[in-house]
PDB file as gemmi writes it, atoms N, CA and C in Angstrom:
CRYST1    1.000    1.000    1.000  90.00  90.00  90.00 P 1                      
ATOM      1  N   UNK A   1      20.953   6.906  43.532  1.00  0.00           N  
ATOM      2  CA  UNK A   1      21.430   7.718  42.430  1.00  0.00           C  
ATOM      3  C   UNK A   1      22.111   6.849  41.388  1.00  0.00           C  
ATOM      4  N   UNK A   2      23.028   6.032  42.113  1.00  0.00           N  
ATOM      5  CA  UNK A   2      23.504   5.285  40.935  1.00  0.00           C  
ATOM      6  C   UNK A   2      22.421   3.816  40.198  1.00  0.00           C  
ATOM      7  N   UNK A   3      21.670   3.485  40.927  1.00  0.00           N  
ATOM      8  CA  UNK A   3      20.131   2.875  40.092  1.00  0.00           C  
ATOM      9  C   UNK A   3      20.081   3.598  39.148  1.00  0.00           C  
ATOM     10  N   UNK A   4      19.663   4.731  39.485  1.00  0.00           N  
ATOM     11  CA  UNK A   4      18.884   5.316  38.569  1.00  0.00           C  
ATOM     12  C   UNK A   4      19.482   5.752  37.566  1.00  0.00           C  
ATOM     13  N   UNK A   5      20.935   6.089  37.642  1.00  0.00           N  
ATOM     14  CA  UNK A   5      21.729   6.497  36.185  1.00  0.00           C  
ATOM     15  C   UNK A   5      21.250   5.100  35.550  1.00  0.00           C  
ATOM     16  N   UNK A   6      21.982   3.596  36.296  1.00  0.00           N  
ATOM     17  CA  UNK A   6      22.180   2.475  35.310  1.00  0.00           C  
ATOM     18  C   UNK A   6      20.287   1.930  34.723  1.00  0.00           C  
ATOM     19  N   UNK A   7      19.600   2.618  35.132  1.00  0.00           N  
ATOM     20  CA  UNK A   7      18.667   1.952  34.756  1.00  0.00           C  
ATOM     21  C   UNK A   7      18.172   2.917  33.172  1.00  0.00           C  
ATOM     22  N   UNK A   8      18.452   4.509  33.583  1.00  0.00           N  
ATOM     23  CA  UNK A   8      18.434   5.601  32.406  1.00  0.00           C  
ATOM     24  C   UNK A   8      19.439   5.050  31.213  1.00  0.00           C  
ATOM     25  N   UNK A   9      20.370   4.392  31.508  1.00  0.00           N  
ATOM     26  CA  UNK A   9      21.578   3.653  30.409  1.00  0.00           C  
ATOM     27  C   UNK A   9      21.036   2.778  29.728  1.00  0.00           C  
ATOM     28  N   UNK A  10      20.170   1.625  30.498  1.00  0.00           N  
ATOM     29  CA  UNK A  10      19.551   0.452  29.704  1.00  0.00           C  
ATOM     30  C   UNK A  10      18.123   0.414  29.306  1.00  0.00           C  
ATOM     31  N   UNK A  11      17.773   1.560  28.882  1.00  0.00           N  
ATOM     32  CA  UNK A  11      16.320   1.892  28.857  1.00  0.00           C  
ATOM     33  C   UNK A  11      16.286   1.380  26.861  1.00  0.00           C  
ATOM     34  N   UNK A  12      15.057   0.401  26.930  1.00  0.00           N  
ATOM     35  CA  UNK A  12      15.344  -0.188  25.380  1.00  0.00           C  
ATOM     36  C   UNK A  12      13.511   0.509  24.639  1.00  0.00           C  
ATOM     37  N   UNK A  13      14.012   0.801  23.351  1.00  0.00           N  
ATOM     38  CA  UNK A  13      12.562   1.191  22.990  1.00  0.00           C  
ATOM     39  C   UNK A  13      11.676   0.123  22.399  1.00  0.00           C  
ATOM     40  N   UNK A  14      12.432  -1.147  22.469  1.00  0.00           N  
ATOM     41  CA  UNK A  14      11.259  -2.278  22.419  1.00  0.00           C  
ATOM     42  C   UNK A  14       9.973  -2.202  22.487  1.00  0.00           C  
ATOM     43  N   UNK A  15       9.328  -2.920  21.751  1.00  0.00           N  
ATOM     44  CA  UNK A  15       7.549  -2.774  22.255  1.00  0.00           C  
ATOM     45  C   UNK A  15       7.158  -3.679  22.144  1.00  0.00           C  
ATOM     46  N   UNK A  16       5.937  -4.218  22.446  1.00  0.00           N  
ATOM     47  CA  UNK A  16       4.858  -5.278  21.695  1.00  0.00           C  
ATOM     48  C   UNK A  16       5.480  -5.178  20.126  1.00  0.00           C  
ATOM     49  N   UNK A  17       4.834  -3.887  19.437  1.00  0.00           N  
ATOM     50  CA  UNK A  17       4.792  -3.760  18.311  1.00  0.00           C  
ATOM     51  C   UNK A  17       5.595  -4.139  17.452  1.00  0.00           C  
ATOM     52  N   UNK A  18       6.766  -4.269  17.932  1.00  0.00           N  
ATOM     53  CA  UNK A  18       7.764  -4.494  17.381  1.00  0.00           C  
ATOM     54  C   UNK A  18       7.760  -5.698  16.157  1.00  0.00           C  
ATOM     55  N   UNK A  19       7.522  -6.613  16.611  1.00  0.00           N  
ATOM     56  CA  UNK A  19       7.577  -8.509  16.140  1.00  0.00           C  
ATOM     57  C   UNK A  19       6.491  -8.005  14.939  1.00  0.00           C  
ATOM     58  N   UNK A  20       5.829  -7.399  15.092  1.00  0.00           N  
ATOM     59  CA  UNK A  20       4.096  -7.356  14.061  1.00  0.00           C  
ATOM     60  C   UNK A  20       4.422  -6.538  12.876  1.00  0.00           C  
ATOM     61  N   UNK A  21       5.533  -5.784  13.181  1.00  0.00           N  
ATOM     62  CA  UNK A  21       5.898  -4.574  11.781  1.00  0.00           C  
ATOM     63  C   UNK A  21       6.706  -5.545  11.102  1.00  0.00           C  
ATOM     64  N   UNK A  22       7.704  -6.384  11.756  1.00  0.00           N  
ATOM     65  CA  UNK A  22       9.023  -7.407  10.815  1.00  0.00           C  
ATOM     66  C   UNK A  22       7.830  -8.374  10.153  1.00  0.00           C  
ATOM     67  N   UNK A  23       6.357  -8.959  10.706  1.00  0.00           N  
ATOM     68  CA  UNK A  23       5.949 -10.091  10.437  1.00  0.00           C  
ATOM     69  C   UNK A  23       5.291  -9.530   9.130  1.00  0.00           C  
ATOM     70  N   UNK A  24       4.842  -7.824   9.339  1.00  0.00           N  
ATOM     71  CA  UNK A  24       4.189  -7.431   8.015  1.00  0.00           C  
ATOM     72  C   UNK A  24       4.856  -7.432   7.030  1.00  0.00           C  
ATOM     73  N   UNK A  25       6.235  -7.283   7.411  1.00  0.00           N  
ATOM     74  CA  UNK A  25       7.205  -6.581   6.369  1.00  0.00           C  
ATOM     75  C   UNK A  25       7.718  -8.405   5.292  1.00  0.00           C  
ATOM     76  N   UNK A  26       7.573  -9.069   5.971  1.00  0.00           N  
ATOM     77  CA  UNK A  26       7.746 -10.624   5.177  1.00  0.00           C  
ATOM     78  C   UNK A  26       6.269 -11.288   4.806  1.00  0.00           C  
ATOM     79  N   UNK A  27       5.514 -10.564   5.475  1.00  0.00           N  
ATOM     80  CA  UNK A  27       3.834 -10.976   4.216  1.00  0.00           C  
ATOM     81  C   UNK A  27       4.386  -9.993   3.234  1.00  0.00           C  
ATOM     82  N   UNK A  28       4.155  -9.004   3.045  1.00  0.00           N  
ATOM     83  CA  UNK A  28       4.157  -7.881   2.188  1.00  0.00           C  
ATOM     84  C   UNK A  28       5.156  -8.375   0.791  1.00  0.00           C  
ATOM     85  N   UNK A  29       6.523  -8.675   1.633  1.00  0.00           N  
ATOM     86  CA  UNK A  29       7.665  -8.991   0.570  1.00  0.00           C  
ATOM     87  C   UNK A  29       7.183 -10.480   0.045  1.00  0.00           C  
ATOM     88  N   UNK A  30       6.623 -11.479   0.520  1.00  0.00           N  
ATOM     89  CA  UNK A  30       5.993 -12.300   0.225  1.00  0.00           C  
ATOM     90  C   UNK A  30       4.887 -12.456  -0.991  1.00  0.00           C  
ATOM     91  N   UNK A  31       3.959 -11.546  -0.723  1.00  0.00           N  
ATOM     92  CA  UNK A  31       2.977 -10.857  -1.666  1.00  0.00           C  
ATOM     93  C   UNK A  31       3.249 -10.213  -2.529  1.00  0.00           C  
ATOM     94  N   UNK A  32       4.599  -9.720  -2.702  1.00  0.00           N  
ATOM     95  CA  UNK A  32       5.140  -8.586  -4.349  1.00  0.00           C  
ATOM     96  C   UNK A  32       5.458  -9.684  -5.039  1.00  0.00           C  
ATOM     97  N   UNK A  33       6.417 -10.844  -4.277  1.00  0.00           N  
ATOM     98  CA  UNK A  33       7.177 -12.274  -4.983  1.00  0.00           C  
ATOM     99  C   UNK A  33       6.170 -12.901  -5.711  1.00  0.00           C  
ATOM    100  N   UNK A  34       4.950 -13.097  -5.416  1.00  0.00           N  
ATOM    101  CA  UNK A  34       4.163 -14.047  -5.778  1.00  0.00           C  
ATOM    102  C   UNK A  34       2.959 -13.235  -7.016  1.00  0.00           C  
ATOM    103  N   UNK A  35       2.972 -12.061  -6.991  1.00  0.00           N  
ATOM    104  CA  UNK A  35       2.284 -10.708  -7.433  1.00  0.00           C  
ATOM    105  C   UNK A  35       3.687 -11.195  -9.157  1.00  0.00           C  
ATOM    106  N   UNK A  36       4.864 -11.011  -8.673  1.00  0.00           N  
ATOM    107  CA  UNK A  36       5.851 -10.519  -9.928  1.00  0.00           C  
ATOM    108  C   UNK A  36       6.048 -11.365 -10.666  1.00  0.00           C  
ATOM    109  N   UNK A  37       5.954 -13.088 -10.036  1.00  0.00           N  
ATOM    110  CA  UNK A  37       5.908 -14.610 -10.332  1.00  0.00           C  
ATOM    111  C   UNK A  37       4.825 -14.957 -11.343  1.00  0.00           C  
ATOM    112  N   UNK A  38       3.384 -14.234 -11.124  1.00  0.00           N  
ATOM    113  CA  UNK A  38       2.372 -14.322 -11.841  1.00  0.00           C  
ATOM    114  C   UNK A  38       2.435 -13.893 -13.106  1.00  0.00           C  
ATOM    115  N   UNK A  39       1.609 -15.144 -13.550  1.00  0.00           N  
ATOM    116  CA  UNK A  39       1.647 -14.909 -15.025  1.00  0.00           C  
ATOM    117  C   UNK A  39       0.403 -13.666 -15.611  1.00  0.00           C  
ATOM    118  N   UNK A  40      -0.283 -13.344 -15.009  1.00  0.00           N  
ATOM    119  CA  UNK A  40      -1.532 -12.319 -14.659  1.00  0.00           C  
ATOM    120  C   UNK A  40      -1.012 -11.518 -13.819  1.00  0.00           C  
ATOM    121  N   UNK A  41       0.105 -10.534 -14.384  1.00  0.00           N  
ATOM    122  CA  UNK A  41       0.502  -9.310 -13.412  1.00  0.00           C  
ATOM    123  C   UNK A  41      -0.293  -8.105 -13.552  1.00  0.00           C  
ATOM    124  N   UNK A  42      -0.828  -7.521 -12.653  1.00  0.00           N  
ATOM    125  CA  UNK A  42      -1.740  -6.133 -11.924  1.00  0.00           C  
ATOM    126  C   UNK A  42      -0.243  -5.546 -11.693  1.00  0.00           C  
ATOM    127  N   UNK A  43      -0.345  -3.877 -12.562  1.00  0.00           N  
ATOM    128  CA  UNK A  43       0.983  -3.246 -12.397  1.00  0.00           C  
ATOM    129  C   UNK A  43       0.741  -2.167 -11.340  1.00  0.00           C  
ATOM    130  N   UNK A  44      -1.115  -1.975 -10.852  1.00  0.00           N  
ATOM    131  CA  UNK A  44      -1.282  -1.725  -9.839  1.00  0.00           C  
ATOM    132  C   UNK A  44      -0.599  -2.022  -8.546  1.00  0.00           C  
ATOM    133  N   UNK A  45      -1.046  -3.698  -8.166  1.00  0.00           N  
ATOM    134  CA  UNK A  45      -1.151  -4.235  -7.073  1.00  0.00           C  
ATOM    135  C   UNK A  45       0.866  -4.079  -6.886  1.00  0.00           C  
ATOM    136  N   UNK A  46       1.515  -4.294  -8.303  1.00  0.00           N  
ATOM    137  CA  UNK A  46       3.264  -4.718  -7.730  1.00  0.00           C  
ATOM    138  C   UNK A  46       3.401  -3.041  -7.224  1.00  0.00           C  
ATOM    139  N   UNK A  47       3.004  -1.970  -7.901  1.00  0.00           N  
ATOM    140  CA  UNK A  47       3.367  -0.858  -7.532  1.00  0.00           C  
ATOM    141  C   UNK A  47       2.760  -0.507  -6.123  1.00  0.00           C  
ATOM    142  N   UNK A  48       1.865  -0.541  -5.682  1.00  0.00           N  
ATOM    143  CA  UNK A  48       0.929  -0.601  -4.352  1.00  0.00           C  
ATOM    144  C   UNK A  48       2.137  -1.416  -3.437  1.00  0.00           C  
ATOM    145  N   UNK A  49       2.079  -2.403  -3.610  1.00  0.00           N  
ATOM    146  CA  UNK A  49       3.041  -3.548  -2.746  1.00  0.00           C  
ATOM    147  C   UNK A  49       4.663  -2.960  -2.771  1.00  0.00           C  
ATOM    148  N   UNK A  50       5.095  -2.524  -4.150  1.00  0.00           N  
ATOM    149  CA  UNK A  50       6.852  -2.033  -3.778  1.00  0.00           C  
ATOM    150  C   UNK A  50       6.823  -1.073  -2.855  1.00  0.00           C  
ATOM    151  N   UNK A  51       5.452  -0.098  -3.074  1.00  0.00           N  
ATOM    152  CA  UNK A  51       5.684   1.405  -2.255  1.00  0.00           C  
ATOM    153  C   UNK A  51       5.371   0.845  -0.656  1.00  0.00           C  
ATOM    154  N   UNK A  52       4.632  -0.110  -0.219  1.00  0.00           N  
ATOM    155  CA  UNK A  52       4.436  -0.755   0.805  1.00  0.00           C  
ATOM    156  C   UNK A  52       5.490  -1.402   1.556  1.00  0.00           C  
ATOM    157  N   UNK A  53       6.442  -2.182   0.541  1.00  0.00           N  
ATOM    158  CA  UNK A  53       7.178  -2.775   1.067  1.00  0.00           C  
ATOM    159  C   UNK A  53       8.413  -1.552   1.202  1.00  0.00           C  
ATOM    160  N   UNK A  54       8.830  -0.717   0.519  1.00  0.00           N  
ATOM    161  CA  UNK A  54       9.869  -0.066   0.704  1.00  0.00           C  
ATOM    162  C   UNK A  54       9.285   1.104   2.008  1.00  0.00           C  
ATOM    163  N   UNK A  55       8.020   1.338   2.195  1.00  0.00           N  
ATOM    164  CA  UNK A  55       7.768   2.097   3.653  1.00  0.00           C  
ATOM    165  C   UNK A  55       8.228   1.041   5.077  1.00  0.00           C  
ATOM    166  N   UNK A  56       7.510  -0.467   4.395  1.00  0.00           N  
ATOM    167  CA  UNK A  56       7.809  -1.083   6.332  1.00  0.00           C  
ATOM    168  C   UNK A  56       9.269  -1.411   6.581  1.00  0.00           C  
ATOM    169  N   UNK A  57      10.283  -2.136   5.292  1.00  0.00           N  
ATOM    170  CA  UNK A  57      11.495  -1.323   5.402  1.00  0.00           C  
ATOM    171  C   UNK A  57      12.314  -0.170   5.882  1.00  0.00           C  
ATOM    172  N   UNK A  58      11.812   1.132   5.893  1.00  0.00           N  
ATOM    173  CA  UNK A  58      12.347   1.975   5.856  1.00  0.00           C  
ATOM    174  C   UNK A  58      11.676   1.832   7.472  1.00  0.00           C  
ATOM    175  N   UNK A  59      10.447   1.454   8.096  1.00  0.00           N  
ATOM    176  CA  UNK A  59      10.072   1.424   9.404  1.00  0.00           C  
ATOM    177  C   UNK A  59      11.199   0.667  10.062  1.00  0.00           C  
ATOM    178  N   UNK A  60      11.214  -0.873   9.609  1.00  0.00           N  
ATOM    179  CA  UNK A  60      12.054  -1.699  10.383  1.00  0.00           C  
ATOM    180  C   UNK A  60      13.566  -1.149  10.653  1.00  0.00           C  
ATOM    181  N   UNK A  61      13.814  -0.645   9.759  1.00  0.00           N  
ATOM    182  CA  UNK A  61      15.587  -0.110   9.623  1.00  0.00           C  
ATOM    183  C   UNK A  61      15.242   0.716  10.895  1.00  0.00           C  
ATOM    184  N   UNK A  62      14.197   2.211  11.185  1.00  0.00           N  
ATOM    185  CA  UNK A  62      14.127   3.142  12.039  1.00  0.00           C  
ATOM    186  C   UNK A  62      14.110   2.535  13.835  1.00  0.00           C  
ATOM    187  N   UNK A  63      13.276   1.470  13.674  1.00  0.00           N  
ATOM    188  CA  UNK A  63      12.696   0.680  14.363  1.00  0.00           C  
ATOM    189  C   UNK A  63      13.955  -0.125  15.123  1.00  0.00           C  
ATOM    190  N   UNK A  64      14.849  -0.666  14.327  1.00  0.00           N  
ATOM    191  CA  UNK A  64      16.026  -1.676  14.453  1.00  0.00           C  
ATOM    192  C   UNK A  64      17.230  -0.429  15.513  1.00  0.00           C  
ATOM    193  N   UNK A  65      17.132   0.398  14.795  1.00  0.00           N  
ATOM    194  CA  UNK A  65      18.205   1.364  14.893  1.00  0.00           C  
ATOM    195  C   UNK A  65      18.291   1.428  16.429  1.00  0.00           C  
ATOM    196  N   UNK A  66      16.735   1.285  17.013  1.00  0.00           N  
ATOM    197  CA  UNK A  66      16.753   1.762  18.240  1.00  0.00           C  
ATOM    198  C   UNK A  66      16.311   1.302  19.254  1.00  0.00           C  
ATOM    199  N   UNK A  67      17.042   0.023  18.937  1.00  0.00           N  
ATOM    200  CA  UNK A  67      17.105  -0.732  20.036  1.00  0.00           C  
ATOM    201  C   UNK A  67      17.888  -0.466  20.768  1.00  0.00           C  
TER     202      UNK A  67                                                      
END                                                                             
């Protein structure tokens, strides 16, 4: 009984997935920098990329929270 409480206490929502959403989220922010840097700016591609980058953000924060 008492296992099983301490193991229900340290239960983490970690995943695989985890590492692959932070690695998108620094291509992505990577790709607006170099998108906003250009002297040939697409107001497409920065708007595509902010709304991108402010979703895997808003993932990682959800993601972080619950660890």
């Amino acid at each position: 009984m008492i296992l099983a409480a301490e193991a229900a206490a340290n239960t983490s929502n970690f995943t695989g997935f985890d590492p692959f959403v932070i690695v998108f989220t620094i291509l992505i922010a990577l790709g607006l920098y170099r998108i906003i840097r250009s002297p040939r700016r697409n107001p497409f591609a920065i708007a595509f990329a902010s709304v991108s980058l402010l979703v895997f953000l808003f993932m990682d924060a959800v993601m972080i929270s619950g660890w």
